[in-house]
C-alpha positions, 0 to 999 in steps of 0.5 A, a space after each residue: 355925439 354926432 361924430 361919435 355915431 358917425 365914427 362908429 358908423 363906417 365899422 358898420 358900413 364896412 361889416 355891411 359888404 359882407 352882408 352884402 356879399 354873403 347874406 343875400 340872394 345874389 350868393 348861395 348862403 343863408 339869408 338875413 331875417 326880415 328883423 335884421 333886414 330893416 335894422 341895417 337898411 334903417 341904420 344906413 338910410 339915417 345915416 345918408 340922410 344926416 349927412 345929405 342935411 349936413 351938406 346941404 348946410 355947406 352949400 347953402 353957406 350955413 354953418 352946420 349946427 351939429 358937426 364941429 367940422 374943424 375937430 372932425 377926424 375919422 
């Protein structure tokens, strides 16, 4: 499930430049609410944080409980 979400993850990561270019206040264009704000800054922070977890596994010479690595492919 975890790759799964992580798959589907860069889409969102890639639809966030646009927000970025266009949906903030460095561009004159209209702005996100508060609502979808939070949603997309929640969604990216718990996605670094899952992956921040994962790595520090590897380096502490564990092998990662979630991610089968060896079938990983994006």
């Amino acid at each position: 499930m975890s790759t799964r979400i992580l798959k589907s993850t860069i889409s969102v990561m890639e639809a966030f430049n646009k927000v970025r270019n266009d949906q903030s206040f460095a561009n004159d264009n209209p702005v996100l609410n508060y609502s979808e704000s939070v949603l997309i800054f929640n969604s990216v922070t718990s996605t670094i944080k899952f992956i921040e977890t994962v790595e520090n596994k590897i380096e502490k010479n564990k092998e990662p409980e979630i991610v089968d690595w060896e079938n990983w492919s994006i």
